[in-house]
N, C-alpha and C positions, 0 to 999 in steps of 0.2 A: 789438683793434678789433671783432673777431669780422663777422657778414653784415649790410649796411648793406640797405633798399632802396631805391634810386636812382628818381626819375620824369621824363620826359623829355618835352614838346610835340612831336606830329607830327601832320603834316595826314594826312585819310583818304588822298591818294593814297599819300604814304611807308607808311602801312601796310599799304596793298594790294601796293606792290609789294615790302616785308618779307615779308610773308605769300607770295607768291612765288618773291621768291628772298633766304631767309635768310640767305644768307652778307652779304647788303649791310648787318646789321645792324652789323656792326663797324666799318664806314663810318661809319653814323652816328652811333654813340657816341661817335668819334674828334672828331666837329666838336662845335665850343662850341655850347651852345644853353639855353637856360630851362629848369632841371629843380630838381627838391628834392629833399632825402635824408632819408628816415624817419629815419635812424639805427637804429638795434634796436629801435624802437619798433611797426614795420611788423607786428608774429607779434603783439603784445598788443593792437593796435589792431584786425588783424582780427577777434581775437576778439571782442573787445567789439563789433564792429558784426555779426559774423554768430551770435555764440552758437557759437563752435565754431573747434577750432584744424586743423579741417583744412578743405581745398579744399572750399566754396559754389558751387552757384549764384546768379546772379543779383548784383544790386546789392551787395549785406548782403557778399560774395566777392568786390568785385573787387581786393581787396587781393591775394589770391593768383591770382586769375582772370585773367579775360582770352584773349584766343586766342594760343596758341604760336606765337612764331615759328621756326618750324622745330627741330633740334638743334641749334645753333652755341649753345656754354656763352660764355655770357658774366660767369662769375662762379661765382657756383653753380646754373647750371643755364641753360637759353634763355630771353631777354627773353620779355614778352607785350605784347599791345597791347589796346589799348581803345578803339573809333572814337571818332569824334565823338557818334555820337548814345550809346555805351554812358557817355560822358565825361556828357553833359545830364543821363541816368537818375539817375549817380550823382551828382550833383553836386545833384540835384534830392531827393535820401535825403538827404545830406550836410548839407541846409541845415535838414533837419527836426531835425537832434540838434543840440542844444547840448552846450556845453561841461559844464555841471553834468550834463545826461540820460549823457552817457560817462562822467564819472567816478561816476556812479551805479548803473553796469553794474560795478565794478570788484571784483574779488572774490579777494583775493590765494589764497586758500585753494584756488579751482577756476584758476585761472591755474595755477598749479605742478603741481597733483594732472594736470592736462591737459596739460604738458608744453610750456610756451605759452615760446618763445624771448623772450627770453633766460635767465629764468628766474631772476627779481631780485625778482620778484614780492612774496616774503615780508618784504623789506625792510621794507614799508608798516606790517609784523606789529610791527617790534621798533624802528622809530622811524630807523633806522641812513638811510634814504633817502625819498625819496618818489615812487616809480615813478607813482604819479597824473599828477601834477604834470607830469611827463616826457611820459605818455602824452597830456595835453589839447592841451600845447605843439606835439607832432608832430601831432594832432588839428586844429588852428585850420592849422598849416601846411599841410596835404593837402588841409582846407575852403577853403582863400585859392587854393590852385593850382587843383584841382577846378574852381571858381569862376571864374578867369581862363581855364580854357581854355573852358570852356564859352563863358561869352561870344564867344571869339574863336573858336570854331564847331570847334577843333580837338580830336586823340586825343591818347592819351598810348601811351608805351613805357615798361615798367617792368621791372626784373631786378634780382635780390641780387647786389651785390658784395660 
């Protein structure tokens, strides 16, 4: 199955007082709530939006960004969160790429040479898959969430399981 990454709806207060006291995060993963799951797409998607497979600032990064909440591993590693208003900023990037401008960033050659998870990449090379295709899918999905929370004025928590 290998590391998925999970996205979660919280209001600024939950993430204030995550950011707080971290261990409440396992609280909240516990209860049902509106989230989506990249799947493995999460490592290739950030690269395509920030130019880069490691941790960004700013918008173009908050695939892996975000502010930590505390150590408590929730998977592979501690959730992060992203207010509400970091939710509008990205959400308001989000809506300026389309679907064709990301798969036009897609470059299986520097994907792999970069080390970019999952690393399926090449597949695109020999016909065997179509990692694109996978990538816009999770693309329009993260645009559609993005997009709902902002409206509803809320953050997100996010963590690799």
């Amino acid at each position: 199955m290998g590391m998925i990454s999970v996205w979660r709806l919280a209001d600024d207060e939950q993430i204030g007082e995550l950011l707080s006291e971290p261990a409440m995060i396992e609280e909240l993963l516990d209860e049902e709530g509106p989230d989506i799951d990249l799947d493995r797409a999460w490592h290739g998607l950030h690269y395509l939006l920030a130019g880069t497979a490691r941790e960004t600032a700013g918008p173009r990064g908050y695939i892996l960004g975000g502010h930590r909440i505390g150590e408590v591993c929730v998977g592979y590693g501690p959730a992060r969160a992203l207010t509400s208003e970091e939710v509008a900023v990205f959400d308001d990037l989000l809506q300026c790429i389309s679907s064709e401008d990301l798969a036009g960033r897609f470059n299986p050659e520097a994907l792999m040479q970069d080390g970019v998870y999952p690393e399926i990449w090449d597949r695109a090379l020999t016909g065997e898959d179509n990692p694109v295709a996978y990538l816009v899918e999770h693309f329009v999905q993260l645009k559609q969430f993005v997009a709902a929370a902002h409206r509803d004025g809320v953050g997100v928590i996010t963590y690799l399981a």
